[in-house]
N, C-alpha and C positions, 0 to 999 in steps of 0.2 A: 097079346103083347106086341104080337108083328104090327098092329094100326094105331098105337101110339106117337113112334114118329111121323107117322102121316097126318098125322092131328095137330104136330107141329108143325109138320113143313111148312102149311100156309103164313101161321104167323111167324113164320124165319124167313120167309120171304119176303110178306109187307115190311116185318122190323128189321130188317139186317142191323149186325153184328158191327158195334162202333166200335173203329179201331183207331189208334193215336197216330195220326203226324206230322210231323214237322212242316207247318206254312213256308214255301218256298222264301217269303216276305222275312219272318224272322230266322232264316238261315243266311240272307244277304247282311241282316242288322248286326250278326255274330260275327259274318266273317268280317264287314267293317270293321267293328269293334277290336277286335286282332289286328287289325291292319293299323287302327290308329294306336295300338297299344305297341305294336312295334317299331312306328315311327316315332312315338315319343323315344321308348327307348332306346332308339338310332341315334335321335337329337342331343339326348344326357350323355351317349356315349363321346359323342363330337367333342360337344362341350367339353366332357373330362377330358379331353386328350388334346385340344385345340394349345394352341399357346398363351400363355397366362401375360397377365396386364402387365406392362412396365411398369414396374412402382416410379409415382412421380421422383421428378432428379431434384437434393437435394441444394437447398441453398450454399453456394461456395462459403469457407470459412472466411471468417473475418479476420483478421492477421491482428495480434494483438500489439502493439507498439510495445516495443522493449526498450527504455530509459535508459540513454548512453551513460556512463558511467561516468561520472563527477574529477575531472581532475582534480586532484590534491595537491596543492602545491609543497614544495620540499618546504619542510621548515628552515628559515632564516639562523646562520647560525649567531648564537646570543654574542652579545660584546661581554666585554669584562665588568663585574658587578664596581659600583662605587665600591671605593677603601676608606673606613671611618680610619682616622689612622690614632693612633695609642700616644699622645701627648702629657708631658708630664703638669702640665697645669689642671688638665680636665678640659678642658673646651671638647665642643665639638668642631673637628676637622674633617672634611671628607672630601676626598680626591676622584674628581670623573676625568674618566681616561677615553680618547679618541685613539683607535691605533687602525686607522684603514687599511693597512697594509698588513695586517694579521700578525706582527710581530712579534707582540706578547703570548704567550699560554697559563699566564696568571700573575695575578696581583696582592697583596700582602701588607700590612701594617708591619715598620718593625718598631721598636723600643724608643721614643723621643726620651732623652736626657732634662734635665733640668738646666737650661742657661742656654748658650748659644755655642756650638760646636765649631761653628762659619761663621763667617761676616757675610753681611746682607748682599746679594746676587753667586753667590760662591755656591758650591757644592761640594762634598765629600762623594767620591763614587769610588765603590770596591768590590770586585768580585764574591760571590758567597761558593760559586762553584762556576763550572764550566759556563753554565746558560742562566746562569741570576745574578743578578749585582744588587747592591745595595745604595741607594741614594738618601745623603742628609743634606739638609738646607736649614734655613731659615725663615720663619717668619711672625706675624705679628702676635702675642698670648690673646688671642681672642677667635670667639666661633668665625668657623670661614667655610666657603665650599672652592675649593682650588681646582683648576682643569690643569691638564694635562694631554698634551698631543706626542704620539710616539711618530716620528718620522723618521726613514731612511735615508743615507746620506750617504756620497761616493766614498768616504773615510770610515762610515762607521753608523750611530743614529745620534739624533737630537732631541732630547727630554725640555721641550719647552711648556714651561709653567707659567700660568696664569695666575695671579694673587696680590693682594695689597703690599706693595710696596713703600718704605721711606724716600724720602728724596734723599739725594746722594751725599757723602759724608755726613750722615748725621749720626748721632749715639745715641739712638732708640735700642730700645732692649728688646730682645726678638727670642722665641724659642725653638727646641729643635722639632723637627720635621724630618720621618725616620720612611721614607716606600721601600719596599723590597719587590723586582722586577723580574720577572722571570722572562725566559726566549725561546722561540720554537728554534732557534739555532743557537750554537757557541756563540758569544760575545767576552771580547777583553773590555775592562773596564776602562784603557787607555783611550777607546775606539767613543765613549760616549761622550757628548759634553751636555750640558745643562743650560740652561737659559731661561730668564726669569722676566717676565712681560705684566704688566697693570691695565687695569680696564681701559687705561688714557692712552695706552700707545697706540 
């Protein structure tokens, strides 16, 4: 049994014992390999921490025009309406009033009679209260539209009438003609006078 290993030795010596290692060649390829593995991840790391992009600057606002506001003008105050006025014939009468000086604050039909209260250019004028008087006249039984301009006067105002008139002394038949005058102030009836004008004057 002592000369069995000796009957190996020889072929342990031609065959030696193969044993594993590492090629100097792939332990350089390794450590590369690490090296480039931890320079990338040097680079990600940069990256995530570097300073991030300015987001592009937006376009400035456009200003939206805002529509000035519309004046409105005050409203005109209204004049006094025509007065159909209340005639005992039935015509139609109706009185348009000028008062530029804002004197009246209202206007009114009163009662015409039957016949003639006046003689033609005259008036009847009588207080109803402090600030209304009442004016009768005369004029022709037939449809008419009569003006009327209220004007002030250093004495008092002047009720001048427009309307068809007779010629002088004559004895044409005429009927009554009744306005009731209202006043933004006290007025005596002594203070009015009346006056009566035709298309021709």
């Amino acid at each position: 049994m002592d000369t069995e290993p000796n009957r190996l030795a020889p072929l342990l010596r031609d065959y030696p014992m193969h044993t594993t290692r590492t090629p100097a060649r792939a332990g350089r390829l390794v450590v590369a390999a690490l090296a480039l593995v931890a320079f990338v991840a040097a680079c990600s790391a940069a990256d995530a921490g570097g300073p991030t992009a300015s987001p592009a600057p937006s376009a400035p606002p456009v200003a939206t025009p805002v529509p000035s506001p519309i004046a409105t003008p005050s409203p005109s105050i209204p004049g006094l309406p025509d007065v159909e006025l209340d005639v005992a014939d039935g015509h139609d009468v109706v009185v348009v009033i000028s008062d530029r000086n804002d004197l009246l604050t209202g206007a009114r039909s009163g009662e015409g009679k039957d016949g003639m209260s006046v003689r033609w250019g005259d008036a009847i004028i009588r207080n109803l209260d402090a600030n209304t008087i009442e004016v009768t006249w005369a004029g022709y039984p037939q449809d008419e539209t009569v003006g009327l301009v209220v004007v002030p006067t250093s004495g008092g105002v002047l009720l001048r009438f427009g309307q068809s008139m007779p010629y002088p002394n004559t004895d044409a038949m005429g009927a009554d003609r009744v306005l009731v005058l209202t006043f933004a102030e006290a007025v005596a009836a002594d203070e009015v006078v009346a006056e009566f004008t035709t298309a021709d004057d």
